[in-house]
N, C-alpha and C positions, 0 to 999 in steps of 0.2 A: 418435740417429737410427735405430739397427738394433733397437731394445729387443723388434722385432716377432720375432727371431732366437732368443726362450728366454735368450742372455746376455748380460748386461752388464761383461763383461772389454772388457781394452782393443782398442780398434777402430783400423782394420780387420783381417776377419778375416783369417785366414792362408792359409784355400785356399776353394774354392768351396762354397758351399752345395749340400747333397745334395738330389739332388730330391724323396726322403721318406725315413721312415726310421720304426727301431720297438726299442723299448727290449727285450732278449734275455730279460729279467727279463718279459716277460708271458708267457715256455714258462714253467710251472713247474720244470719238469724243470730248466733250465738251473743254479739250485740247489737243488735237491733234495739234493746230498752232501755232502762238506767244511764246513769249516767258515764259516757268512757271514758271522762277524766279519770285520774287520780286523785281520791280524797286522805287526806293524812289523817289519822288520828294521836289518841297518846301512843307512847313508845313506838313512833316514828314509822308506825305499819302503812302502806296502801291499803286500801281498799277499792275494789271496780267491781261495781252493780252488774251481773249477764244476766242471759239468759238461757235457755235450752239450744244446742244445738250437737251438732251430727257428724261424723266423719266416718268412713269406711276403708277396712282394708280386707286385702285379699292374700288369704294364708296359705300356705303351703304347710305338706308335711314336714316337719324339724323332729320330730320323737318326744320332745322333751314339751312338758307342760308350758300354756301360752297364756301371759297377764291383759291386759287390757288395763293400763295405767294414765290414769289424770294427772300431772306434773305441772309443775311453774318452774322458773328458775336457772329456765340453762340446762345443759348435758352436763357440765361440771360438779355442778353443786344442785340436784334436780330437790324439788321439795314436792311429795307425794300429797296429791290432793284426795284424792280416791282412788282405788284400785278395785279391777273384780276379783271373782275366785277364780283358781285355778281352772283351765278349759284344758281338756285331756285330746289326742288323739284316736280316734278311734282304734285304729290298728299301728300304733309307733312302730311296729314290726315290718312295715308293708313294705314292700321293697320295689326301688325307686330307682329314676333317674341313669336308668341306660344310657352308657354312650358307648361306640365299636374306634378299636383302632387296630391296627395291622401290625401282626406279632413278625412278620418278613416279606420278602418282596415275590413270593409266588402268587400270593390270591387263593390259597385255600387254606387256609386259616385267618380267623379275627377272633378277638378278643370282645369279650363284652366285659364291663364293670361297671357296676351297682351300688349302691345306700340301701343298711336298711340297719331298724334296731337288734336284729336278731344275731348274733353269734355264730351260731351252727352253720355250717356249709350248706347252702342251696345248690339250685341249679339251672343249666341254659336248657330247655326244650328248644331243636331245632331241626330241621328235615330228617324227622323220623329219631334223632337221637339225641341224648345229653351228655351234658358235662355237667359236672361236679364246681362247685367254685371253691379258691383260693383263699382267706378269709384274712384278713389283717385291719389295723386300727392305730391310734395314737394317742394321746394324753397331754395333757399340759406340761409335761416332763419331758415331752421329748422335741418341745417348744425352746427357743433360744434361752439360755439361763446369764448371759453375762451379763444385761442391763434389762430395767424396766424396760416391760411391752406388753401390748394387750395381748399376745397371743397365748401369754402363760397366766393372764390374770384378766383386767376387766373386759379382754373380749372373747375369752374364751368359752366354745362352748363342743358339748360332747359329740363329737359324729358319727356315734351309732359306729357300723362294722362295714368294711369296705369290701366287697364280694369283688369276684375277677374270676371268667373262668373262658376258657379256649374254644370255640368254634374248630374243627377239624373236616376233613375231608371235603372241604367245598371247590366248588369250582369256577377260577376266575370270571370275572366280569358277568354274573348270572343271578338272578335275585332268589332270596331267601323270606320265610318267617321265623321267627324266634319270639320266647317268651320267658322269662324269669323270674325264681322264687321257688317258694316251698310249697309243700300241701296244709302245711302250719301256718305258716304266714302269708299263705295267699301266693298270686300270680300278676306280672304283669300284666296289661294288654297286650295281646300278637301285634307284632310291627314287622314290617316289612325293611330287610336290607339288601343292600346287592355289594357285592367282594370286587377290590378293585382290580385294574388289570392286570397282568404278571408281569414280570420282567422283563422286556424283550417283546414286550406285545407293540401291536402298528400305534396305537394312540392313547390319549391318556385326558383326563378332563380336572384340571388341581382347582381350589378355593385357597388364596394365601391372603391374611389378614396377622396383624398383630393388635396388639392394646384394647381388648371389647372391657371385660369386666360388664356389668348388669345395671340395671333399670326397674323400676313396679311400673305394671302395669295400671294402674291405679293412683299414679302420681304423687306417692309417697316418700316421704324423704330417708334416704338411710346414708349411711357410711357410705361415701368415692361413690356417688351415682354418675355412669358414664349414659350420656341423652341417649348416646347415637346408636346402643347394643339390640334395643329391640329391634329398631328397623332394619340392622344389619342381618340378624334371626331371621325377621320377616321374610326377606327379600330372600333369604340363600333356601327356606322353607319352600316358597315358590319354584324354585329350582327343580327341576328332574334330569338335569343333564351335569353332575357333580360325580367324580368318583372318588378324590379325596381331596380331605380339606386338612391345611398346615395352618394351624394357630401359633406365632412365631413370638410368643412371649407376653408380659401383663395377660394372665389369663382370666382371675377373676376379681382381681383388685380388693380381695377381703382381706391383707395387710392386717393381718391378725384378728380381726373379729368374723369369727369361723364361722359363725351360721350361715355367712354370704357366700360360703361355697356350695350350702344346699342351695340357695336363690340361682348362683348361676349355674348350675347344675341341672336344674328345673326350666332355667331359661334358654340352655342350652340343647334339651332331648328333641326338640323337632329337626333338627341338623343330625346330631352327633350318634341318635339312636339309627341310622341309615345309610351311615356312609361312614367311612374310617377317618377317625377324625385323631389327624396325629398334632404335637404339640412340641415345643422348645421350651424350656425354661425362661424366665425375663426378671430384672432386679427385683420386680413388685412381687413374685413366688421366694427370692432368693437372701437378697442381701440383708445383711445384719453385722452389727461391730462384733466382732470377736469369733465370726463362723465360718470365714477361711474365705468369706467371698472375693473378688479381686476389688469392690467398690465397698466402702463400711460404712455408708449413711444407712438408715433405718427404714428401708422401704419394702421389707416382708413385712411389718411392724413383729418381729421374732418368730416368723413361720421357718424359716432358713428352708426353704424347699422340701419340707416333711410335708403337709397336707398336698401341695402341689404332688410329688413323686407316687405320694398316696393314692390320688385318685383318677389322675393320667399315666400308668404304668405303659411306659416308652420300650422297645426294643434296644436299650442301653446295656452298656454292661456291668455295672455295676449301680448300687446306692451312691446317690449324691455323685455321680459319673454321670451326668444328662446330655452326652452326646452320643450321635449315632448316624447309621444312615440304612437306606433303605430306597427300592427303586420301583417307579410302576411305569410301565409300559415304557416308552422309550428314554424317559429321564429317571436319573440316578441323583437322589437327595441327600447330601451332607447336609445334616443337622447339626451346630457347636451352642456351645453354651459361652455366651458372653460374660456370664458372672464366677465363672469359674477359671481358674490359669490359662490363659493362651499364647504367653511367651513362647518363644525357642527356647528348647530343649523341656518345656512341661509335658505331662503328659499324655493332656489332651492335645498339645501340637504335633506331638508325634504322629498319635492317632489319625489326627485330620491330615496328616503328610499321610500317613500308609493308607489312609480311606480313598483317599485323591488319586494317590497312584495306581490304585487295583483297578480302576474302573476301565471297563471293555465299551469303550467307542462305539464297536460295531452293535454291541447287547443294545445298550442304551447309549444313543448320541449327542445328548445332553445333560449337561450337568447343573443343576438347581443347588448354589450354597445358602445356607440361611442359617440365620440366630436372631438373637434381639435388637441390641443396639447397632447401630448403624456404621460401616467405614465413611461415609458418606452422607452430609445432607445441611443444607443451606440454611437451614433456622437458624435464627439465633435469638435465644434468654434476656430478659434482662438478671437469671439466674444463673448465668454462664461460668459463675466463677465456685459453683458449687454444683448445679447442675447442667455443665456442659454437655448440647446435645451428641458430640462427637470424642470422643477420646485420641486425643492425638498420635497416643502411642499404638493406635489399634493397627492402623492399614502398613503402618511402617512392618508391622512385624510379620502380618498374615495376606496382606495383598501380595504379594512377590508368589507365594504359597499357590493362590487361585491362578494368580498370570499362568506359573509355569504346568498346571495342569489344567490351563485353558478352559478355565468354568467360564459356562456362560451368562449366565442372571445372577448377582449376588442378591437378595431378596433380604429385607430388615424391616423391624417394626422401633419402638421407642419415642420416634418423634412422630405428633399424632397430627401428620400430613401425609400427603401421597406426592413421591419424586421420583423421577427417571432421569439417567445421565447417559452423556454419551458410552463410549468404550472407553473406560477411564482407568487410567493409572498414574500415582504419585501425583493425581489433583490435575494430570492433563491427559487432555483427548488426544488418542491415541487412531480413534476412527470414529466415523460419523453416520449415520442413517441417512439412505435417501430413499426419497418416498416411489413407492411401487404403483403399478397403473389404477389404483384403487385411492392411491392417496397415503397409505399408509408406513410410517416410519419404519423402513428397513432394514437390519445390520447382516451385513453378506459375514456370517461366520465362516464361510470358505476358506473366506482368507480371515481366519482371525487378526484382532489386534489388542481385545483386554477383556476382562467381564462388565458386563453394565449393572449400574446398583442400581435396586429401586426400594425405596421406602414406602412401606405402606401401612402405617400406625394410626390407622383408619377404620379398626371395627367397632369403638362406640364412646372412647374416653375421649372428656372434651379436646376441640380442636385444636391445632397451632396456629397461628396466625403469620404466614410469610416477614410481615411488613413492607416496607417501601424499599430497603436495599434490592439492588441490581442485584440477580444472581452471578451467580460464578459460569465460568463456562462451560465448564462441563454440565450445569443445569439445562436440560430441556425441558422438563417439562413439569411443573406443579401444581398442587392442586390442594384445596382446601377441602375436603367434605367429608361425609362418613361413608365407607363402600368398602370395598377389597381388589382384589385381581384376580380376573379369571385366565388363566391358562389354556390354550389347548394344545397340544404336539402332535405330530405322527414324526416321522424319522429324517424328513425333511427339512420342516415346517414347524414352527415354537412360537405361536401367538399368544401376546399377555393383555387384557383391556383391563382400566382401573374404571370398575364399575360402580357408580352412585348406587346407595341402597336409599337418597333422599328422594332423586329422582327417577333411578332405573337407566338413566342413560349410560353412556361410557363418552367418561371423560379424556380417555387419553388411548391409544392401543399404538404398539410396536409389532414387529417380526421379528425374527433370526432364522435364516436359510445356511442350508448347508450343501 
């Protein structure tokens, strides 16, 4: 269950997972003298002569008091060589980690939600007024209890109090400052946001990515390091032309050892504190044996989607209900949750049947489906028989669902490549792109004929690697790297480019006209 941990000694582990760490062996210096054999002595000990050497990290606020620990021995069985004292936070209270998401589809309201150690309700200062926040939190108890997991034991750790509180009266597509916190616990920095478009408006500018999870900047090794998450931060920070951004599942890959949701949290405020940054659920937030998931391998490691719901507070309808939809400017977004029931007659399919059917063509004339795992996509595992990247039973039951209310993009994250198909249905092409005076792959939605899937499990967890099989046919176009898809619409016109965050280039871009 922990193999994600570096060891496989026996489990469970003995004390908590550190929240990074870095082998002493990359100072040089550290042995540079004595001798780096192994010398034995009585009762079978090593011993290895060092010398002085140095390693640095770079900490964030967590609240809770921070060790600095010398170890041998593994993460399983660690043997403490030396430790410092206790290193305290200056203000554990300081409140932290802004991110904005969109409470409906007009544009004058957003949501802000925060971290901080403080309890008491704070507050959003913003053009001229505030709001009050929301205040809620978690515990180890309310972490999976059926089977061992780090989430209720070695990687748990306390997250302070989750602040959330409403932006009102604002006015689409126009920029804002805001600031957060108390007169007790301090204030954030002013950041500048701007509200996305309304419903119904001429165009719209989306960010769609799945599977990022975090990185140090400082080259540190921790729990699930996915390489590619900074660069993909970097690249979308660079941006000024973003109105919202859909992170479509694996959000922050902490799989129970909770402190790496302040990490990505942290690593995520230059994006998310500026623009609405909306979210799906994915197995790595949700699944657990015994928690009603539709998949029961162990890949919340026992979060079952509390710290996730926690701290991405979605325009859902209920707890542990993680679907929804919501619409900017000319496209209308069905969001589903792939870990939870999606047969006929559940009832989240209902839902997605009544969501599908509401939608006014003429308001918004596109339609954007998305969740995690994919109806669609050419990798293949030599894991396949445990973790297959496609579920057989998925498109049989909900593809007929899309046809018949003619979505146009189905958008997935899960397999961490980027793919485009034709107009696809029941695994054949239905219709085809032809390239416009530009060059560019066209799909005349005029004349419909299916939705096109596109995979993009591209914002930072290591790669997938195609191999050598010929694709399918309905495969156009693939790609390996780390990046996202940029959108752009107006009412005619639905451009998607799968943009490198390695290179900056765009590695693939389509149309849809109507």
């Amino acid at each position: 269950m922990y193999l994600q941990t570096g060891d496989t000694s026996s489990l469970p582990l003995t004390c908590h997972y550190p929240v990074k760490y870095k082998f002493l062996n990359t100072d040089p210096e550290y042995i540079s003298c004595g001798k780096p054999t192994c010398e034995v002595s009585a009762g079978s000990r090593c011993f290895v002569q060092t010398c002085s050497g140095s390693v640095s990290f770079r900490l964030i606020n967590i609240r809770t008091d921070v060790f600095f620990v010398f170890f041998t021995g593994g993460l399983a069985l660690p043997c403490v060589i030396n430790a410092s004292s206790a290193l305290s936070f200056a203000n554990p209270k300081s409140p932290l980690y802004g991110h904005l998401s969109s409470v409906d589809s007009t544009g004058t309201q957003m949501r802000v939600t925060w971290v901080s150690g403080d309890s008491s309700p704070q507050q959003v200062k913003y053009n001229g007024l505030t709001a009050t926040s929301n205040v809620s939190t978690f515990t180890a108890a309310s972490m999976s209890s059926h089977a061992a997991n780090p989430a209720s034991d070695f990687g748990w750790h306390d997250p302070g109090f989750i602040h959330s509180a409403v932006m009102i009266g604002l006015t689409p597509s126009t920029s804002y400052i805001y600031s957060f916190g108390s007169d007790d616990v301090g204030w954030s920095k002013i950041t500048n946001f701007t509200t996305p478009p309304a419903v119904g408006a001429n165009s719209v500018r989306v960010v769609m990515y799945g599977d990022m999870g975090k990185a140090e900047r400082e080259n540190a090794s921790i729990h699930y390091s996915a390489p590619g998450s900074i660069g993909v931060v970097d690249a979308l920070t660079r941006r000024n032309d973003v109105d919202v951004v859909l992170h479509i599942g694996d959000i922050s890959y902490a799989t129970g050892f909770l402190v790496e949701w302040d990490s990505f949290l942290e690593l995520l405020t230059p994006v998310a504190s500026k623009v609405s940054y909306m979210t799906a659920i994915g197995n790595h937030e949700r699944d657990f044996p015994g928690s009603g998931s539709v998949y029961t391998l162990t890949d919340s490691g026992g979060e079952i989607g509390v710290p996730y719901e926690t701290y991405f507070p979605m325009p859902a309808a209920a707890a542990d209900k993680p679907w929804y939809s919501y619409s900017s400017g000319p496209i209308h977004f069905t969001v589903m949750s792939t870990e939870h029931n999606w047969t006929r007659g559940s009832e989240q399919y209902s839902w997605l049947q009544e969501d599908l059917a509401s939608v006014n063509r003429t308001i918004t004339p596109w339609i954007v489906f998305t969740g995690h795992r994919p109806m669609y996509s050419s990798y293949t595992s030599s894991l396949d028989f445990l973790l297959a990247p496609v579920d057989t039973n998925f498109a049989p039951e909900l593809e007929p669902l899309l046809l018949s209310a003619k979505v146009d993009i189905a958008v997935w994250g899960h397999v961490h490549n980027y793919e485009r198909s034709c107009a696809v249905f029941n695994g054949t092409c239905l219709g085809m792109p032809t390239n416009d005076s530009a060059g560019i792959a066209t799909y005349n939605n005029a004349d419909y004929k299916a939705p096109v899937q596109i995979v993009v499990g591209t914002a930072g967890f290591e790669s997938n690697d195609f191999g050598t099989a010929t694709p399918p046919a309905w495969s156009l176009a693939r790609i390996k790297d780390y990046g996202y898809i940029y959108i752009q619409a107006d009412r005619t016109r639905l451009t998607v480019q799968f943009v490198s965050s390695t290179s900056g280039t765009v590695g693939d871009q389509c149309s849809f006209t109507r």
